[in-house]
C-alpha positions in Angstrom: -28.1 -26.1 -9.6 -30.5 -25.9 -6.7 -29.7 -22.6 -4.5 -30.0 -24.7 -1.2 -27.9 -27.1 -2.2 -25.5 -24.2 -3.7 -25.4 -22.4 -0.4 -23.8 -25.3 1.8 -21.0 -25.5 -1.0 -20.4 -21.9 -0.7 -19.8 -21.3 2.7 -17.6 -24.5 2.9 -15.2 -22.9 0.5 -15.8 -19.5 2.6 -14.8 -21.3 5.7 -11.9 -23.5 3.5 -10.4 -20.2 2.0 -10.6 -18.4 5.8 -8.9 -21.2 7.1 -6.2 -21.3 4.0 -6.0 -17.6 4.5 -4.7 -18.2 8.6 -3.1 -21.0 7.6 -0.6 -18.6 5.7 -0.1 -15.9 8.4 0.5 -19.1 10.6 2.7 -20.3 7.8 4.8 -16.8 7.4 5.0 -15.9 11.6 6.5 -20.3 11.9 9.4 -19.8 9.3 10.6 -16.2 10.6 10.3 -17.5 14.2 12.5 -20.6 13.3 14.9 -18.4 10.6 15.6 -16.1 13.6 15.7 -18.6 16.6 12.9 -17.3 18.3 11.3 -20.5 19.3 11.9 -21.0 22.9 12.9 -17.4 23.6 11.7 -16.2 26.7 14.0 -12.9 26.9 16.5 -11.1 25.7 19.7 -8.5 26.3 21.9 -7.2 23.6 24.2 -4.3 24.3 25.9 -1.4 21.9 25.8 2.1 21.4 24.2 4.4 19.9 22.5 8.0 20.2 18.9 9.8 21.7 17.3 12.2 19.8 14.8 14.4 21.9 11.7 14.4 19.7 10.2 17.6 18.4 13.0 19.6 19.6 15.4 19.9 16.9 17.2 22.7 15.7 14.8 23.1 12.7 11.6 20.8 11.6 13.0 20.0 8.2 17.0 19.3 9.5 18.5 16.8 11.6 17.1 15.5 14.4 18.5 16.8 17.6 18.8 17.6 20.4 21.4 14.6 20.4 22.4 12.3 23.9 25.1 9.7 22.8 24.2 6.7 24.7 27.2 4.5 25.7 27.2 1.3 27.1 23.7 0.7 25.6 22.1 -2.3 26.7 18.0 -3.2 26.0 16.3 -6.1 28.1 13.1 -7.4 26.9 11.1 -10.1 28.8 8.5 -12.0 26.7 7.1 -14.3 29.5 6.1 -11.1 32.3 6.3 -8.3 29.7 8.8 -6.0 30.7 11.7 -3.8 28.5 14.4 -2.0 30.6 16.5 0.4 28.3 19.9 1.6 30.2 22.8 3.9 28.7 25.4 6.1 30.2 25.3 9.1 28.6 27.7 12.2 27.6 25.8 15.3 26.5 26.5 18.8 25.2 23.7 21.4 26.5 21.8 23.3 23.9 23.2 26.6 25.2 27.2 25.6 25.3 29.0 24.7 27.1 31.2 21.4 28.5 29.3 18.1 27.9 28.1 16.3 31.5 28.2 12.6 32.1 24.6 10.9 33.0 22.2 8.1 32.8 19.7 7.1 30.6 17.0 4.8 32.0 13.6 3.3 30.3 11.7 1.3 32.1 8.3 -0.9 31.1 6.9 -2.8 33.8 3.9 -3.7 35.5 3.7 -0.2 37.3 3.1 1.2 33.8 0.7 -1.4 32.1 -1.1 0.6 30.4 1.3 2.9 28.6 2.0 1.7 25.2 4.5 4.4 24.7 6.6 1.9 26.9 4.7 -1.3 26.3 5.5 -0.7 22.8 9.3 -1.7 22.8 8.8 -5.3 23.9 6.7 -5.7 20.9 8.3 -3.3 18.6 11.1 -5.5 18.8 11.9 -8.5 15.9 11.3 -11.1 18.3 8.7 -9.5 20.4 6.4 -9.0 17.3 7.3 -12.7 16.1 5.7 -14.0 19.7 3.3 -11.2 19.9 2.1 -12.4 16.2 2.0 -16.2 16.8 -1.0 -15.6 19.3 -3.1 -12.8 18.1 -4.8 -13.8 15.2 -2.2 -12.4 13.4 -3.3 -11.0 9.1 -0.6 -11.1 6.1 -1.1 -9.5 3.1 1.8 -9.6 0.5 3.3 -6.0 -0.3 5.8 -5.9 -3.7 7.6 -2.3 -4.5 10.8 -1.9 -6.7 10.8 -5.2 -7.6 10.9 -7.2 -4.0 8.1 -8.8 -2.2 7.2 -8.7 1.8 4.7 -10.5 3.9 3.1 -7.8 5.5 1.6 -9.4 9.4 -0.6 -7.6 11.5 -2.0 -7.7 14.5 -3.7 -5.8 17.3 -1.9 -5.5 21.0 -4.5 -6.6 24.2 -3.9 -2.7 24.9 -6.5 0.1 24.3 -5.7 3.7 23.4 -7.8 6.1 25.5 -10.5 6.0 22.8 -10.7 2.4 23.3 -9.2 1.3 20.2 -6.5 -1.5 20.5 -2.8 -0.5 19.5 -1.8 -2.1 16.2 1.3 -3.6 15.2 2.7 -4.3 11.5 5.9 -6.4 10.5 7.3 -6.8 7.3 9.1 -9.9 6.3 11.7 -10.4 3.8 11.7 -13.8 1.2 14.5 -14.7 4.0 12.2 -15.0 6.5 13.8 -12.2 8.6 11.6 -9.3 10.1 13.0 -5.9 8.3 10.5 -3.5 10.2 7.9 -3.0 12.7 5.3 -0.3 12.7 3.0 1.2 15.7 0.7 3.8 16.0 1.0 6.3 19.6 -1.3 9.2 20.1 0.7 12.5 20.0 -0.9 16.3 20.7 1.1 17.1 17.3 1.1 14.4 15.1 -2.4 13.2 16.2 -2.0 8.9 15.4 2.4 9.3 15.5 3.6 6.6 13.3 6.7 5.2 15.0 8.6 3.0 13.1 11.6 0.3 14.4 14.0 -0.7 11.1 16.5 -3.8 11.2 19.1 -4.5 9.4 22.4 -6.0 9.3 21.1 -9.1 10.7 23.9 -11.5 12.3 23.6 -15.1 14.1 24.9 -15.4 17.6 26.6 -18.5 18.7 23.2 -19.2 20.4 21.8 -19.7 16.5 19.4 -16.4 17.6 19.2 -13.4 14.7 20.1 -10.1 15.9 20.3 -6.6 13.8 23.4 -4.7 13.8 21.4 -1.7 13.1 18.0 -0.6 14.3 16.5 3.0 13.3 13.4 3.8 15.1 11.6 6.9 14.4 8.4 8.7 15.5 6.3 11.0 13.8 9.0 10.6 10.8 11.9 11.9 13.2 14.6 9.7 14.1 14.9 9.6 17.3 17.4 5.8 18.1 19.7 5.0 15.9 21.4 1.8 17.5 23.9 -0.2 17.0 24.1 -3.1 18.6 27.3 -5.2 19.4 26.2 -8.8 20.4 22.7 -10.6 21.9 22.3 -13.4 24.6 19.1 -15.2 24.4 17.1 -16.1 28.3 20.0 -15.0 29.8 20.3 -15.9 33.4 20.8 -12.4 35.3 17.6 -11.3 33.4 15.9 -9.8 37.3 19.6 -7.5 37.1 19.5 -6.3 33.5 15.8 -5.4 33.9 16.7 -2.7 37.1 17.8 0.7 36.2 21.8 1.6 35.6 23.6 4.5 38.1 26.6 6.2 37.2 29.8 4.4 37.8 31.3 4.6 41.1 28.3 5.0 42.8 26.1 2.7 45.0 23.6 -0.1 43.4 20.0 0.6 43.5 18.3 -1.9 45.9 15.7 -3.7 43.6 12.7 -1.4 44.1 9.6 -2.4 45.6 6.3 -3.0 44.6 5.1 0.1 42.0 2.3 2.3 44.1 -0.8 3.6 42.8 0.1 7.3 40.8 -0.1 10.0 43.2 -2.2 12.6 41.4 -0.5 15.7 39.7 -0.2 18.6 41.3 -2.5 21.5 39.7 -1.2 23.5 37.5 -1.3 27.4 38.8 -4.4 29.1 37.5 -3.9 31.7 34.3 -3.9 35.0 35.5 -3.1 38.1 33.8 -0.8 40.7 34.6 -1.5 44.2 32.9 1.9 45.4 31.6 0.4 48.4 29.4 -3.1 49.4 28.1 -4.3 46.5 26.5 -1.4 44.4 27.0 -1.7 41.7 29.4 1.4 38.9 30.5 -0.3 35.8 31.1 1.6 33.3 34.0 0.7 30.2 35.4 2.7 28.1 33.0 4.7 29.1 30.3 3.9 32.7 29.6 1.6 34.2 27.4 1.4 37.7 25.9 -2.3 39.0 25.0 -2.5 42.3 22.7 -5.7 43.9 22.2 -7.1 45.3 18.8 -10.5 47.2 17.7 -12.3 43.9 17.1 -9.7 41.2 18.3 -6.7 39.9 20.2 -3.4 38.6 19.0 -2.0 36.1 21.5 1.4 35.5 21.5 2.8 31.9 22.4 -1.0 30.7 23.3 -0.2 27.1 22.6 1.9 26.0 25.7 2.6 23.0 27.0 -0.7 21.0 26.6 -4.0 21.6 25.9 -5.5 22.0 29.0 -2.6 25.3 29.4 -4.1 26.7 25.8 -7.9 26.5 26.8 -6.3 28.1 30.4 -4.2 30.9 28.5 -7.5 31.7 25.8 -10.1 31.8 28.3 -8.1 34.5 30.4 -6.5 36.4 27.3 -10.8 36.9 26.8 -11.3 37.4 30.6 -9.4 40.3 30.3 -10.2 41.6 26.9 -13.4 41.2 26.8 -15.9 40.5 23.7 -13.3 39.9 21.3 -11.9 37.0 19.5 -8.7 35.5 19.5 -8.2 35.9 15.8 -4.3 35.4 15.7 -2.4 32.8 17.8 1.5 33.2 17.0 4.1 30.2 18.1 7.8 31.6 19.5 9.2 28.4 17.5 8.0 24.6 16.9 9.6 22.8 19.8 6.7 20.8 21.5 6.5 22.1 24.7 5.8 25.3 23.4 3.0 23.7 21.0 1.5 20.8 22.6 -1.9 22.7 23.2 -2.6 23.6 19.4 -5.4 21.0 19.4 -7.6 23.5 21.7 -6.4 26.8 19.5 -7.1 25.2 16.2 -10.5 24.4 18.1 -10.6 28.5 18.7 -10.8 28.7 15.4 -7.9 31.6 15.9 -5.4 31.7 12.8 -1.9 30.2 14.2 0.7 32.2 13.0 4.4 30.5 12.6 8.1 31.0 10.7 7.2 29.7 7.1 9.7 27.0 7.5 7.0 25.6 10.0 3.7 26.2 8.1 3.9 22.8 5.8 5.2 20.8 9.0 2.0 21.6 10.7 -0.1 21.6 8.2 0.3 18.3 7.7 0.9 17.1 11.7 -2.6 19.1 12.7 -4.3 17.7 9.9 -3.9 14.0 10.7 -5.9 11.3 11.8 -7.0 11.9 15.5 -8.6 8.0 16.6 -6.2 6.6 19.6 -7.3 10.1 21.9 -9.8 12.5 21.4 -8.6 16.2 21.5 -10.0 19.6 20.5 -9.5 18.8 17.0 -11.2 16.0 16.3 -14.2 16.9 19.0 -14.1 20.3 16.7 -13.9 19.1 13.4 -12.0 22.3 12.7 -9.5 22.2 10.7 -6.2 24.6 11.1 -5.6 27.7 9.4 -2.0 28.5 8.9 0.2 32.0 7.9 3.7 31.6 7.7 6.2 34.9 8.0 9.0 35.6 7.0 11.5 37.9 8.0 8.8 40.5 9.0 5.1 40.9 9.5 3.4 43.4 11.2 -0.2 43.9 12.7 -1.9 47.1 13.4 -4.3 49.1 13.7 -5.9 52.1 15.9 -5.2 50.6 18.8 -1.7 48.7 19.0 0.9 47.4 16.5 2.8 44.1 16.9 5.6 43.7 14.7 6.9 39.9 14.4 10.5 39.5 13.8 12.8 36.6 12.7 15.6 35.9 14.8 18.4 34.4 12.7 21.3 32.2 13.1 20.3 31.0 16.3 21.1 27.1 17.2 18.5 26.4 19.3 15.4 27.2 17.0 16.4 28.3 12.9 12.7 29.2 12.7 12.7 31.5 16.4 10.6 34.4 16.1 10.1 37.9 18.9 7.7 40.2 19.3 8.2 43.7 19.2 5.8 46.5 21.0 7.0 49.7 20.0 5.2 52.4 21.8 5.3 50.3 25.0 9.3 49.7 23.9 8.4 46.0 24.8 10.4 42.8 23.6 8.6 39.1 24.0 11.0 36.0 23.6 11.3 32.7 24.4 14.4 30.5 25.4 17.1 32.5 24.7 17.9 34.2 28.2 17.3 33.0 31.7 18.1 35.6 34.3 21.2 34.2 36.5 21.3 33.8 40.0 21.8 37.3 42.2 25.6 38.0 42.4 26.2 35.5 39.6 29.6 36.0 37.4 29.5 37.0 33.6 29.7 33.6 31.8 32.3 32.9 30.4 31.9 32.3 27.6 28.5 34.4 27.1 25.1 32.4 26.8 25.4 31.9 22.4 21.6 32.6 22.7 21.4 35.5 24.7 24.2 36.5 22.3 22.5 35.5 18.9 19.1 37.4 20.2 20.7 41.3 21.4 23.0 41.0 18.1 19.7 40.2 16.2 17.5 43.0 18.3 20.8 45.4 17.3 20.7 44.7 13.8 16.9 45.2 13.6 17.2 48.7 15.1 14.2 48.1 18.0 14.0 50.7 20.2 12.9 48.6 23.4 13.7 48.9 27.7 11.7 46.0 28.6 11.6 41.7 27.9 8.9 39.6 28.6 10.7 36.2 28.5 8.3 32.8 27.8 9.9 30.9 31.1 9.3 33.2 34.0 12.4 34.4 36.1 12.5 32.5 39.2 11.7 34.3 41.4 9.5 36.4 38.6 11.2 39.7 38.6 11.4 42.3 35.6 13.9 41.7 33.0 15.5 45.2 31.1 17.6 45.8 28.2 20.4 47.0 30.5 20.2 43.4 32.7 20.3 41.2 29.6 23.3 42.9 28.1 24.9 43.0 31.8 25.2 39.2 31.8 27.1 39.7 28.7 29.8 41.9 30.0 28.4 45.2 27.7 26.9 48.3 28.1 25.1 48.6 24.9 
C-alpha cells in the first residue's frame, strides 16, 4: 500500500482510538455520577462522629495514631458551585500529659481567603461527589486496575491548582463494577514525607431518601497515618441553610459568630528570633531563638543535639550558629530528641549538611523511607542537594567521645508521649538535655496533683540510669528563660531526691 495513502488511515484510527479512549472515562465518570445521585448536586452536608488524629505526633511511628480529639457533632459542608468545605466538630480531649479531658471546637475552613492551599482545597475534591464533578470537566484518564480477583476503573485527573513547584495537584478515584467511588488519592507536599500521599476510603455506602449515595464510613490518611476516621450518620443534598453550615461552630451556650467579613490580604509572619548561642561550658553552647538546640564540640567536629527544629529555615538558623561558634568544624552528627514533627520538620536542610542524623532505632526505617521520597510539589534542601540521608539508629545506649567531650545518649523508657524519647547526658559538665517532658510552672505554683506522668517517667528513668547531673537544658525554653536544676524538677514532684 502506498505510504501517503497509509498515513491518512493511520492517524484517523489514532484520532478514532483517542476519542474511544475519552469516550470511556466519559463513559465510567456518567454511570458513577448517576449510581450515586450526583447529577444536579450543587452541595452537600452530612453530619456524624468521629475522631482527629494529630499527624506525626503519635506515641510511637510504628503504633497507633494519636494524639486522638473525639470529634462530636461532626458535620462536613462542601460547596461544588463556589468551592468551599467547612469541617465543624465539638470536641472532648484528654491532654498528652494527664489529666481531666476539656471540651472545645474543632473548625476547618476552605474558602476563597485560602485559594491556594490545596491542604484545604483538597477536601472538596477529595470527597466521592467532589471528585465525580471535579472528573466530569477535567479531561479526566481511566485505566482499569484488577488485584485479588476484582476490577476498578482507575480516573484521573489534575486540579486547576499548582504546588509551589508549579506542578498541578492530582487526583485519583477508584470505581467499583457498582459504579460507586471506593477511594480517592492526592498528593500534598510535606517537609517529612516529601509528595504525602493522603488517601480518603469509602465504604458502607447507603441511599438517602433524596436517592444521593453517602458512605457510612470514610478513613482518610496522610503519609500512611490515619488521621479521620468518620462515621457519618445521614446526608442532605443542596441543602437550603448551606451560607450557615459553611460558618464556623462555637461552643454551646455561647454567642453566634456574625458571618465574617471579607478575608484580607495575609499579614506577614513575624520573624522568627535570630539563633544565638549561649555558652553553658567549654565547648558547649545552648542554642535559642526557637526550639533549643545543644552544640558539643569535638577535635575535628560537632554533635548537635535536636538541630532539626521546627522547619527548615530554624535548621539552616541552628547549623549556621552551632559553626559560628565552633568554628572550622563540621557538623558530623545531628541527633533528634524523638520523631514528632515539630521537632523534625527541618531535616531537609541537615540531610543537605550532609551531617549523620542520629535517632531511636525504632525511627531509623521510618525516616529512611519518608527522607528518601519523591520531592516534586516543593523544592527543599533535599532535592536542591541531591543528598541523600544517612541514618544510625541507638538503642538503649551510645556514647561519643573523645579528647575533648563525651556525650552519652540515653533511652528514656516507658514514656507515653514519645516510646522512642531519647536525653543527653554531659557528664563532667553534670548536664541533662531533654525535650517535652517538664515545663517549669508558674512562680508560687502548687505541686500537681497528680505529678506531671512525664516529668515522673523522665527522673525515674535518670534514677535508674545512675547520671550524676545538677543542671537541664529543656528543648522548649522556660518562659521567662530561667535555669532549670535537678533540685527544681524534683520539687514540682513533691521529693527531695
Amino acid at each position: 500500500m502506498n505510504c501517503q495513502k497509509l498515513f491518512p488511515v493511520l492517524l484517523a484510527l489514532g484520532f478514532l482510538s483517542s476519542n474511544a479512549w475519552a469516550q470511556t472515562a466519559q463513559t465510567v465518570i456518567t454511570e458513577a455520577a448517576h449510581a450515586m445521585g450526583v447529577n444536579g448536586l450543587d452541595s452537600i452536608t452530612y453530619y456524624g462522629a468521629g475522631t482527629s488524629f494529630a499527624l506525626g505526633q503519635s506515641a510511637s511511628v510504628n503504633g497507633l495514631p494519636g494524639p486522638r480529639t473525639n470529634l462530636s457533632d461532626y458535620r462536613r459542608t462542601l460547596d461544588f458551585v463556589h468551592p468551599a468545605a467547612t469541617t465543624s466538630a465539638i470536641t472532648f480531649a484528654a491532654p498528652v500529659t494527664g489529666g481531666p479531658a476539656k471540651l472545645g471546637v474543632f473548625n476547618e475552613l476552605a474558602n476563597s481567603g485560602n485559594a491556594g492551599n490545596w491542604g484545604l482545597q483538597m477536601q472538596v475534591w477529595l470527597s466521592p461527589w467532589g471528585f465525580l464533578k471535579g472528573a466530569a470537566t477535567h479531561n479526566a484518564t481511566v485505566a482499569a486496575q484488577t488485584a485479588n480477583n476484582k476490577t476498578l476503573q482507575v480516573v484521573s485527573w489534575e486540579s486547576n491548582l499548582k504546588s509551589p513547584a508549579g506542578v498541578a495537584y492530582k487526583l485519583v478515584g477508584y470505581i467499583n463494577d457498582q459504579h460507586i467511588v471506593e477511594r480517592v488519592e492526592t498528593w500534598l507536599e510535606h517537609p517529612i514525607h516529601g509528595d504525602m500521599l493522603v488517601q480518603a476510603n469509602y465504604t458502607q455506602y447507603r441511599r438517602n431518601h433524596e436517592g444521593l449515595m453517602f458512605p457510612a464510613m470514610v478513613i482518610e490518611s496522610r503519609g500512611g497515618q490515619v488521621v479521620y476516621p468518620i462515621q457519618i450518620f445521614g446526608a442532605e443534598r443542596n441543602p437550603p441553610q448551606l451560607a450557615q453550615y459553611l460558618q464556623p461552630v462555637q461552643l454551646p451556650g455561647t454567642a453566634t459568630a456574625a458571618a465574617p467579613a471579607a478575608p484580607a490580604a495575609p499579614a506577614a509572619p513575624p520573624s522568627a528570633p535570630a539563633a544565638k548561642a549561649e555558652k553553658l561550658a567549654e565547648g558547649v553552647y545552648r542554642i535559642t531563638g526557637g526550639y533549643v538546640a545543644v552544640a558539643v564540640e569535638f577535635s575535628d567536629h560537632i554533635l548537635l543535639f535536636e538541630a532539626a527544629g521546627q522547619n527548615e529555615a530554624r535548621a539552616q538558623a541552628v547549623m549556621a550558629e552551632a559553626k559560628r561558634a565552633i568554628p572550622n568544624k563540621p557538623i558530623r552528627y545531628a541527633v533528634l530528641s524523638h520523631h514528632h514533627f515539630d521537632h523534625t520538620s527541618g531535616l531537609p536542610a541537615v540531610v543537605a549538611e550532609g551531617s549523620t542524623i542520629v535517632v531511636h532505632e525504632m525511627d531509623k526505617e521510618f525516616f529512611e523511607k519518608a527522607l528518601g521520597a519523591p520531592r516534586t510539589l516543593k523544592p527543599d534542601a533535599i532535592s536542591s542537594s541531591g543528598k541523600k540521608a544517612v541514618i544510625e539508629g541507638v538503642g538503649e545506649k551510645r556514647v561519643f567521645k573523645d579528647a575533648l567531650h563525651t556525650a552519652e545518649l540515653y533511652h528514656i523508657q516507658g514514656l507515653p508521649h514519645a516510646e522512642d524519647m531519647l536525653v543527653m547526658y554531659l557528664p563532667k559538665e553534670k548536664i541533662v538535655v531533654y525535650a517535652d517532658m517538664y515545663n517549669v510552672p508558674a512562680a508560687n505554683e502548687p505541686v500537681p496533683n497528680p505529678p506531671v506522668v512525664g516529668t515522673v517517667v523522665m527522673m525515674d528513668n535518670l534514677a535508674r540510669l545512675k547520671l550524676d547531673f545538677d543542671t537541664l537544658v529543656s528543648i522548649h525554653a522556660p518562659n521567662p528563660d530561667v535555669p532549670i536544676t535537678k533540685a527544681s524538677v524534683l520539687a514540682s514532684l513533691g521529693r527531695s531526691k
